[in-house]
C-alpha positions as CSV (number, residue, x, y, z in Angstrom):
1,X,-24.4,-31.2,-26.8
2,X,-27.7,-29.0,-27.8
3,X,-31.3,-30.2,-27.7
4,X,-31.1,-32.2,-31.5
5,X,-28.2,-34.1,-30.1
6,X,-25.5,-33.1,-32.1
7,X,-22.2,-31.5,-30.0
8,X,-21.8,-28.7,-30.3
9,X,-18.4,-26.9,-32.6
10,X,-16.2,-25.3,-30.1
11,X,-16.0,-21.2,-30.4
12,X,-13.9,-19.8,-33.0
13,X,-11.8,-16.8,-32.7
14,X,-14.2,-15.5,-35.7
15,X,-17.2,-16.2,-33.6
16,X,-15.8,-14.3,-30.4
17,X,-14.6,-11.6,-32.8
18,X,-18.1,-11.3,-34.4
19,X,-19.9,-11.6,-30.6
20,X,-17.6,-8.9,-29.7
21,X,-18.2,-6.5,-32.5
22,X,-14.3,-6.3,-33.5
23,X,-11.7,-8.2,-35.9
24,X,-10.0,-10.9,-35.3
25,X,-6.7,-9.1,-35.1
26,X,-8.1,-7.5,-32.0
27,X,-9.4,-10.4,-30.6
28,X,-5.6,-12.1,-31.0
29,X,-4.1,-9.2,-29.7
30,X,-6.6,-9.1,-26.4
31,X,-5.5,-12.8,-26.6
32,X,-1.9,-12.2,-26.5
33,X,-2.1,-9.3,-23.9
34,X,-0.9,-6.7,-26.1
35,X,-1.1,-3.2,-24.4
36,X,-2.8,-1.2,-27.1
37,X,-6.1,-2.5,-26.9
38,X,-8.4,0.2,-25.1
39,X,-9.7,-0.9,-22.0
40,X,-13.1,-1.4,-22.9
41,X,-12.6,-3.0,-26.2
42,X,-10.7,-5.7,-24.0
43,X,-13.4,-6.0,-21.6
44,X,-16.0,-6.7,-24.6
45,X,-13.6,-9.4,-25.7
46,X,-13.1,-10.7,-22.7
47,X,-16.6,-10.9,-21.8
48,X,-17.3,-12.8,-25.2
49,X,-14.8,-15.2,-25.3
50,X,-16.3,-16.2,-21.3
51,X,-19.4,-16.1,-23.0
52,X,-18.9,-18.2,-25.7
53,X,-16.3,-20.5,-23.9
54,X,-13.5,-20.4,-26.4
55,X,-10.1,-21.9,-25.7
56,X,-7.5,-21.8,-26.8
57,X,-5.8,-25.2,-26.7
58,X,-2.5,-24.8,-24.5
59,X,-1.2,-28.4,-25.5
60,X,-1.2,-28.1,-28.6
61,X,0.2,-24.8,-29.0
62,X,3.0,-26.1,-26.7
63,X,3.7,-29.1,-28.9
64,X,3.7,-27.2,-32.2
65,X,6.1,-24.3,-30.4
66,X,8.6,-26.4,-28.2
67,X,7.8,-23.9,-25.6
68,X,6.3,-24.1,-21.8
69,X,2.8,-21.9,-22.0
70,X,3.4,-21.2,-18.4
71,X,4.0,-18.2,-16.1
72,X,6.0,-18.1,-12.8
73,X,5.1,-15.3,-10.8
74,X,7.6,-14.8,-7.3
75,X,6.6,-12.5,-4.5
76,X,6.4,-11.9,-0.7
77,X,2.9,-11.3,-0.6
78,X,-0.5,-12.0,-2.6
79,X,-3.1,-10.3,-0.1
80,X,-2.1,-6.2,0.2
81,X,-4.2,-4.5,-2.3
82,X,-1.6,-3.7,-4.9
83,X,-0.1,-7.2,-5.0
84,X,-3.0,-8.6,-5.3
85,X,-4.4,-6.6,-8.4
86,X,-0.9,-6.8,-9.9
87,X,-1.8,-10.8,-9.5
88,X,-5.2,-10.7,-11.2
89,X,-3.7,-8.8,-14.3
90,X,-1.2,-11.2,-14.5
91,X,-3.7,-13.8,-14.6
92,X,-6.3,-11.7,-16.9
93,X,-3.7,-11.6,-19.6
94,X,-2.2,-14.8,-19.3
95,X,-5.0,-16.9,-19.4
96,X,-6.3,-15.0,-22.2
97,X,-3.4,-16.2,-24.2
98,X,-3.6,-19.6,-22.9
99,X,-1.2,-19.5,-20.2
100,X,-0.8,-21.5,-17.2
101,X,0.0,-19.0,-14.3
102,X,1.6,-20.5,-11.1
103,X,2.7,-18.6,-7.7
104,X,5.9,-18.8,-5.8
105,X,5.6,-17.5,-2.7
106,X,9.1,-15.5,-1.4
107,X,8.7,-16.9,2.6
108,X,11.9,-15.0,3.5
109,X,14.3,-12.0,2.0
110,X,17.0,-15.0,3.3
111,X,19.7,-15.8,0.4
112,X,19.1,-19.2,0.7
113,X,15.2,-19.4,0.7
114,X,15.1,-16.8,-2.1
115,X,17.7,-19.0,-4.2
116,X,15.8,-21.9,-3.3
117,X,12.4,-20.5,-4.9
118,X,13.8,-19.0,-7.8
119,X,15.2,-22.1,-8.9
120,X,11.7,-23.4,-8.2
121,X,10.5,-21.2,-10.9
122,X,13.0,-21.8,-13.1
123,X,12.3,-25.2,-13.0
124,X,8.9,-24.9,-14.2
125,X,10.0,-23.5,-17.4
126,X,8.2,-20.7,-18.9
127,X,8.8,-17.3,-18.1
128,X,9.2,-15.2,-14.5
129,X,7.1,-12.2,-13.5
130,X,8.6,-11.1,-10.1
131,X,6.8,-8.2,-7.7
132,X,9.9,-6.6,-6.6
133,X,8.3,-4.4,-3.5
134,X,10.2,-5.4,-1.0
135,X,13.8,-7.0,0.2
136,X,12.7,-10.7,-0.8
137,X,11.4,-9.2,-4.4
138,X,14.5,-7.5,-5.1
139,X,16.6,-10.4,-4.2
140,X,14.6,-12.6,-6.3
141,X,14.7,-10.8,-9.2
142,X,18.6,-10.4,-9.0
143,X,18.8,-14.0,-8.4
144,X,16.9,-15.1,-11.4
145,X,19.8,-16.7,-14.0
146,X,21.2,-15.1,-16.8
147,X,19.0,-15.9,-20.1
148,X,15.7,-17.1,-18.3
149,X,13.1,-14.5,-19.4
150,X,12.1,-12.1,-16.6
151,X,10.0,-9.2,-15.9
152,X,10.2,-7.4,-12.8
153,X,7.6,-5.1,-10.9
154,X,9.5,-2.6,-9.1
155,X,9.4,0.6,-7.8
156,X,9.9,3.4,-9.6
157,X,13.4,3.5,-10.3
158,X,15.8,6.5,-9.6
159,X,17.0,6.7,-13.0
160,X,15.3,5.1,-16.6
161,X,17.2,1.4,-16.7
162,X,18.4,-0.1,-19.7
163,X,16.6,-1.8,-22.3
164,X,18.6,-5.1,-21.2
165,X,16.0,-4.7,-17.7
166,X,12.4,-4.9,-18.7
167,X,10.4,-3.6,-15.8
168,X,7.4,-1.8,-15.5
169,X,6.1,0.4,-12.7
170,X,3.7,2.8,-11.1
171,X,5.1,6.6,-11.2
172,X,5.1,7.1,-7.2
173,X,6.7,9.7,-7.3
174,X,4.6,11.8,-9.2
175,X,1.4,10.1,-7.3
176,X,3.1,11.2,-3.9
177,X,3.9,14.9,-5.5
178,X,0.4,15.3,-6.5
179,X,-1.4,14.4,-3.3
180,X,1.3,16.6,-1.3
181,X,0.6,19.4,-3.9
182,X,-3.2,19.1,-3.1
183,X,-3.1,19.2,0.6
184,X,-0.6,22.2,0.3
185,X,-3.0,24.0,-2.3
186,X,-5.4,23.7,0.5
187,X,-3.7,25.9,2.4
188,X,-2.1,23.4,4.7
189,X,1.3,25.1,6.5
190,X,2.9,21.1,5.6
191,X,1.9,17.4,4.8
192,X,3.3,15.3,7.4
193,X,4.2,11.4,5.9
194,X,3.4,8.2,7.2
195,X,5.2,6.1,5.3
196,X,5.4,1.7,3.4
197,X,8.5,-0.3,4.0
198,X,10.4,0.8,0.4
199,X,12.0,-2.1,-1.0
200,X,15.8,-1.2,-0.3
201,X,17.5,1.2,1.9
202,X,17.4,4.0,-0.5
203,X,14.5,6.6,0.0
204,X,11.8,5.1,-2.0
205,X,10.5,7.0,-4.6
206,X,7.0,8.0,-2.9
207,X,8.9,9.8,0.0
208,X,10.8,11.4,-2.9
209,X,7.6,12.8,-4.3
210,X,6.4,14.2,-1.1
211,X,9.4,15.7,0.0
212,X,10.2,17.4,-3.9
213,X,6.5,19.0,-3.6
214,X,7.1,20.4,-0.3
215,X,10.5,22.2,-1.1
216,X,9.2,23.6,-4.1
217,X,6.2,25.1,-1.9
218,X,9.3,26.4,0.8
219,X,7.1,24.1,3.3
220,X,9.0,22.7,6.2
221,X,9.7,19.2,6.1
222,X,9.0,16.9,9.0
223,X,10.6,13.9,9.7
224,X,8.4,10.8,7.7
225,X,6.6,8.5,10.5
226,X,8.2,5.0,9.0
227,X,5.3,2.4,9.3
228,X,4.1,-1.2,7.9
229,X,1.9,-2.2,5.3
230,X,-1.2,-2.4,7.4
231,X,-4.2,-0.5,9.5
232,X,-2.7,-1.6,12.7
233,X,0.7,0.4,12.0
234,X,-1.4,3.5,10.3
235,X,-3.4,3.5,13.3
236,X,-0.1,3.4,15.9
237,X,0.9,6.8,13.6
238,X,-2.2,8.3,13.9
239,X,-2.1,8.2,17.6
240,X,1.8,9.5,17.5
241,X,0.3,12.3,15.0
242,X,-2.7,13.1,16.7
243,X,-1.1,14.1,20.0
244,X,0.7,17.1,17.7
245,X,-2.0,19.9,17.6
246,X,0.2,21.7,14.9
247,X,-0.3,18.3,12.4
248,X,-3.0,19.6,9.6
249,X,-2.7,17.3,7.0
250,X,-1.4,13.8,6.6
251,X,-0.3,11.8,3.6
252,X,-0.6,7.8,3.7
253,X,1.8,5.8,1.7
254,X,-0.9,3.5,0.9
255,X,-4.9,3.5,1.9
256,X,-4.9,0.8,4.1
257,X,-2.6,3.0,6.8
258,X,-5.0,5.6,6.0
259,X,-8.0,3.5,7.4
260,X,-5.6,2.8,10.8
261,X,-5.2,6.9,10.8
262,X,-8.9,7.8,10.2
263,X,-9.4,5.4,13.3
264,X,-6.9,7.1,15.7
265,X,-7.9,10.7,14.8
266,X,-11.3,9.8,15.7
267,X,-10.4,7.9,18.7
268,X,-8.2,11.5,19.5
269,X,-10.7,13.9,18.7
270,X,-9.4,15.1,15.4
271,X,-12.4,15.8,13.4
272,X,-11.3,14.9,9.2
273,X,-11.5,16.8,7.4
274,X,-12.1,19.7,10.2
275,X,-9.1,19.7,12.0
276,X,-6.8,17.2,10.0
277,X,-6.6,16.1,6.7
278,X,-6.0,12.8,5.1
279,X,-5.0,10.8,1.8
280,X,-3.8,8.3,1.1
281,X,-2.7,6.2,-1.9
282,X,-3.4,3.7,-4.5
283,X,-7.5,4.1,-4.8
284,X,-8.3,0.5,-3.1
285,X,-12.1,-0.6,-3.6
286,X,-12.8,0.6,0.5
287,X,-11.5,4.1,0.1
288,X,-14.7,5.3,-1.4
289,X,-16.6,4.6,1.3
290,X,-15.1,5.2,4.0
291,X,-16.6,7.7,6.7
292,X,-15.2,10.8,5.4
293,X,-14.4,9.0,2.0
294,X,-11.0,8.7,0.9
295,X,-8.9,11.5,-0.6
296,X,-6.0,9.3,-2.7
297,X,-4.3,8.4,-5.6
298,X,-5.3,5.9,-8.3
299,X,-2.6,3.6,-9.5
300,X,-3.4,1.0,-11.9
301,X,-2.1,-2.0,-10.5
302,X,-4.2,-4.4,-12.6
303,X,-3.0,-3.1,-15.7
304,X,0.3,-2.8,-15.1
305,X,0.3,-6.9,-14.2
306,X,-1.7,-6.8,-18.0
307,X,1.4,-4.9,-19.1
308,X,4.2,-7.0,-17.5
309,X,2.8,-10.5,-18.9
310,X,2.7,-8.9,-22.2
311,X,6.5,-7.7,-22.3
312,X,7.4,-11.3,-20.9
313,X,4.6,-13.0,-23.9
314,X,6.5,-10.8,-26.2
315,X,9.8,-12.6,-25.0
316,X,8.1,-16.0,-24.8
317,X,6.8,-15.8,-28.4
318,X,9.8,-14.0,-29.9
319,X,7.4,-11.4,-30.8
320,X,7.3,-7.4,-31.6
321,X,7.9,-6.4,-28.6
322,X,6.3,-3.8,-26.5
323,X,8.1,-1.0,-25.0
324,X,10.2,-2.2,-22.4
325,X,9.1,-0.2,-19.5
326,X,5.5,0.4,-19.4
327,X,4.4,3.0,-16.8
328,X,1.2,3.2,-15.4
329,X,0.3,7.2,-15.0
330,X,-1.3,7.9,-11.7
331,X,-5.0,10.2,-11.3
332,X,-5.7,12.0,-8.2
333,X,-8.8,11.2,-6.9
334,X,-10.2,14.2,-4.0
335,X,-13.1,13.2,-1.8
336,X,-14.0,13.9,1.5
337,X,-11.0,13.7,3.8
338,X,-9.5,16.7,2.4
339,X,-10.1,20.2,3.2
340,X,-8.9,24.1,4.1
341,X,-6.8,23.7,7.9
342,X,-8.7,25.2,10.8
343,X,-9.0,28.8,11.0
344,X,-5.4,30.0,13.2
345,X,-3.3,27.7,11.3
């Protein structure tokens, strides 16, 4: 109610298209999560329709449709960086198209806990988003029944899947190649690997990247250090890696075990980026300030969550749909932790 007494009329989409400085066609499409809005023209719309408090109203768009406005998303984890920011754009998108957003959390990669929380999910009608990074995620996503709609984040894949899989994902392996590439440009002899769980047995497709950029460079090729998600298991490498005098240069599969390796190395004596080089991955909010700052990779993990509600929206709403495996294109990022090897190496 304002100061003469009178309520107030609810935002329009005209009034956050006009507060915004766009159309309305944008403002539906930033709505609906569609990919092709630019980043900041989203964030403008965004900020306006917070502003001006519109809302969309999900009963009644539910009535008039027949169809559940609401979003399961399955995974093993909601706390490591990239899960996380996969989780807010998820969220981003969906509630800017007025959908409800729930979590199912993947205890176990047991066949009977998975099946147990898929059906879960499917029981909340909607649609599924499932993070497929690990055993439990790639379980759950083959577990999901034929004809419930279903997008999967996975890693990348080995080969492009079919159009009857719609799946989006990161490009590790050209993230991985590019870091390696730097470190070797450096004039480092090799890039020695400490390395995520992958999701399945295979050789995931960041080891792929780091091991393709060191046979092109005729570098040898030592054996990966095979590590957790977390500080504590970077920092149990870094003291295995730091003993080896001939170790110049280190790649992280993500940039929380490159925190647990900057904390060994210093603990050994390795001066970084003096004696030893490191980088790490993904571009989490820390890694610009560590002490050296971060050498790494950006990945956009909030976008591609934007992008994965928006192929399953497109499903929902029997829409255009988008293409059906966005890829989010990785950017090195170099900073401190990087540099030539000692002199006699």
């Amino acid at each position: 109610m304002n100061v003469t007494g009178h309520t107030r009329r609810p935002a329009s989409i005209r009034d956050v298209a006009t507060a915004a400085g766009v159309s309305y066609q944008t403002v539906s499409r930033v709505i609906n999560g569609h990919p092709s809005v630019r980043p900041s023209t989203r964030e403008r719309v965004l900020a306006a329709i917070e502003e001006l408090g519109f809302r969309r109203n999900a009963t009644a768009l539910a009535l008039a449709s027949g169809r559940s406005r609401a979003v399961t998303v399955l995974t093993a984890n909601t706390t490591h960086y990239g899960y996380a920011s996969i989780l807010q754009g998820i969220e981003e998108a969906a509630r800017a198209a007025s959908y409800a957003v729930g979590i199912g959390v993947l205890e176990s990669a047991e066949d009977a806990a998975v099946t147990a929380e898929v059906q879960r999910a499917a029981d909340a009608g909607g649609g599924i988003v499932v993070i497929a990074y690990d055993p439990a995620g790639v379980r759950a996503l083959g577990a999901v029944p034929a004809g419930l709609p279903v997008v999967g984040v996975v890693e990348t894949p080995a080969s492009p899947p079919g159009g009857d899989r719609p799946w989006v994902w990161t490009d590790d392996r050209e993230a991985a190649y590019q870091a390696t590439s730097h470190l070797l440009s450096l004039g480092h002899e090799t890039v020695h690997y400490v390395a995520i769980p992958s999701s399945t047995r295979r050789t995931s497709a960041r080891t792929s990247g780091w091991r393709q950029a060191l046979q092109e460079a005729g570098a040898p090729e030592p054996r990966p250090v095979q590590s957790s998600w977390g500080p504590a298991g970077g920092h149990a490498a870094g003291l295995k890696l730091a003993r080896d005098e001939s170790v110049t240069a280190i790649l992280c599969g993500n940039d929380d075990l490159a925190l647990g390796v900057l904390r060994a190395l210093h603990e050994s004596g390795r001066s970084v980026p003096g004696e030893v080089s490191v980088a790490g991955f993904d571009d989490a909010p820390h890694s610009a300030f560590l002490t050296p700052s971060l050498t790494t990779v950006r990945l956009d993990f909030t976008g591609l969550g934007r992008s994965a509600f928006a192929l399953l929206h497109g499903v929902l709403e029997e829409s255009a749909p988008v293409a059906p495996h966005p890829v989010s294109v990785p950017e090195l990022v170099v900073r401190e932790s990087s540099g030539p090897p000692p002199a006699g190496h």
